[in-house]
VEXGURO-43675 format. One record per residue (C-alpha): z, x, y; residue in one letter; residue number from 1. Coordinates in steps of 0.25 Angstrom, whole numbers, plus 5000, padded with zeros to 4 digits. Layout:
// residues N
    zz    xx    yy  loza  drenlum
     Z     X     Y     A      NUM
...
***
This chain:
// residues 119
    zz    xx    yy  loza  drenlum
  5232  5063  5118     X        1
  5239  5069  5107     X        2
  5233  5077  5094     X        3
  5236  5064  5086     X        4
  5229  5054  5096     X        5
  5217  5065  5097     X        6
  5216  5066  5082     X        7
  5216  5051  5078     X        8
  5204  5049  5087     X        9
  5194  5061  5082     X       10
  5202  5055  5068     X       11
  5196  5042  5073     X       12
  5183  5046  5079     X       13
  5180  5055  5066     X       14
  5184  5043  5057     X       15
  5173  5034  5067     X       16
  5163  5045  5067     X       17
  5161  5042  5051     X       18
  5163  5029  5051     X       19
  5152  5030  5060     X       20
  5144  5040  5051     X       21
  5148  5031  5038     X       22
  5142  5020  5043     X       23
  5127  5026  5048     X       24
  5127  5032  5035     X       25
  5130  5020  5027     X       26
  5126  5009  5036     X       27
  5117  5012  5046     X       28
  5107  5021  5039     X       29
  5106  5013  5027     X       30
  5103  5001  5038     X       31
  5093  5009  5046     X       32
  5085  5011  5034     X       33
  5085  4996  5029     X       34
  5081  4993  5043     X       35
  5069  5004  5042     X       36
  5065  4998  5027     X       37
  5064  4982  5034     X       38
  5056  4987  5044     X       39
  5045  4995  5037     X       40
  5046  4982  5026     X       41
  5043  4972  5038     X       42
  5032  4981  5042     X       43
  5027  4983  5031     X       44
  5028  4967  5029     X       45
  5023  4964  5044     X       46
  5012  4975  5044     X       47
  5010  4984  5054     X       48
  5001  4985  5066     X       49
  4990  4996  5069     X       50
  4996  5007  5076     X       51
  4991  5019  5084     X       52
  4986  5030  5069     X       53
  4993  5019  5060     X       54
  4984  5007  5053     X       55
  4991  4993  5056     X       56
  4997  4986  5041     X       57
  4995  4974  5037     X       58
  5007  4967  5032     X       59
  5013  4962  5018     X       60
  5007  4948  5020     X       61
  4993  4952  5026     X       62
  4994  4963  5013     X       63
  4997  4951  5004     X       64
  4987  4942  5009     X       65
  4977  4954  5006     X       66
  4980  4957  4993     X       67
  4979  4941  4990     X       68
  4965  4940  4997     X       69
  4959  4953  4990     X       70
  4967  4946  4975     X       71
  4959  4931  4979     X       72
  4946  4941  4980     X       73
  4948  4948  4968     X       74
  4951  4936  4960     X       75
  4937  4928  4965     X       76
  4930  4939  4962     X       77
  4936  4941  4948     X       78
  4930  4925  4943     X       79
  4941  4915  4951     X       80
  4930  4907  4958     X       81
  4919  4919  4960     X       82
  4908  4914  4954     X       83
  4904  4926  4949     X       84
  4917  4934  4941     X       85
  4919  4949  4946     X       86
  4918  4951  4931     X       87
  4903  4946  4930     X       88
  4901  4955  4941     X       89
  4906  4966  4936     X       90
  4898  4964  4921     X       91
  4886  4962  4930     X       92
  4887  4975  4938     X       93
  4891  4983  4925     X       94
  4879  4977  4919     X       95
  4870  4983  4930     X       96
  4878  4996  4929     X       97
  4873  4997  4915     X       98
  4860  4994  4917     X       99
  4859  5004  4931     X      100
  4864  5013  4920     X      101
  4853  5011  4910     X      102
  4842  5014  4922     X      103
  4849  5025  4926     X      104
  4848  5031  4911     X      105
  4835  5028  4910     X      106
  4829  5034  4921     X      107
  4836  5046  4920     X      108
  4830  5048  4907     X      109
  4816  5045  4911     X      110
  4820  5056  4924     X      111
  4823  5066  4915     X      112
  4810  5064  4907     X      113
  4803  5065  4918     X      114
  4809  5077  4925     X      115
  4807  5083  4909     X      116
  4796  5079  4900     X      117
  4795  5082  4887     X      118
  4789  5093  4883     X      119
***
């Protein structure tokens, strides 16, 4: 082999080695990180099992369906079709709240009388 013949190849295997390079940097990262972000989306979407130390997830759907149910809930207990509205619920519990209040008042002042007549 002559100097030429050697040099065109290590011309032709430096010219393939970036190639090469060019390509991971802009093909094959870039693809090896979208294929990372699907497959934490799908499991984030499927859910995950327990595992030995790491508590299972529910998926996207199953979280969904949660949030509905707890949403259904919270709007039959605010008045659509509870017979008795949260709202009445809640005066009636501030009402007692007031009154427990009153008591309270008034049996620290007859406490305090007593621990301290008047002279």
């Amino acid at each position: 082999m002559d100097s030429d013949t050697v040099l065109a190849v290590a011309a032709s295997i430096v010219i393939l080695g970036s190639a090469v390079a060019a390509l991971a940097k802009w093909v094959i990262v870039p693809a090896a990180s979208a294929v990372r972000r699907w497959a934490r989306f799908m499991s984030d979407w499927e859910g995950e099992e327990d595992r030995p130390g790491v508590p299972g997830r529910s998926g996207v759907m199953a979280r969904l369906e949660s949030i509905e149910h707890k949403t259904e809930r919270a709007e039959f207990h605010l008045g659509n079709g509870n017979p008795v509205p949260m709202r009445n619920l809640v005066d009636e519990h501030g009402q007692q709240l007031v009154a427990l209040k009153e008591q309270v008042e008034v049996l620290t002042a007859q406490q305090a009388v007593a621990t301290n007549p008047p002279d």
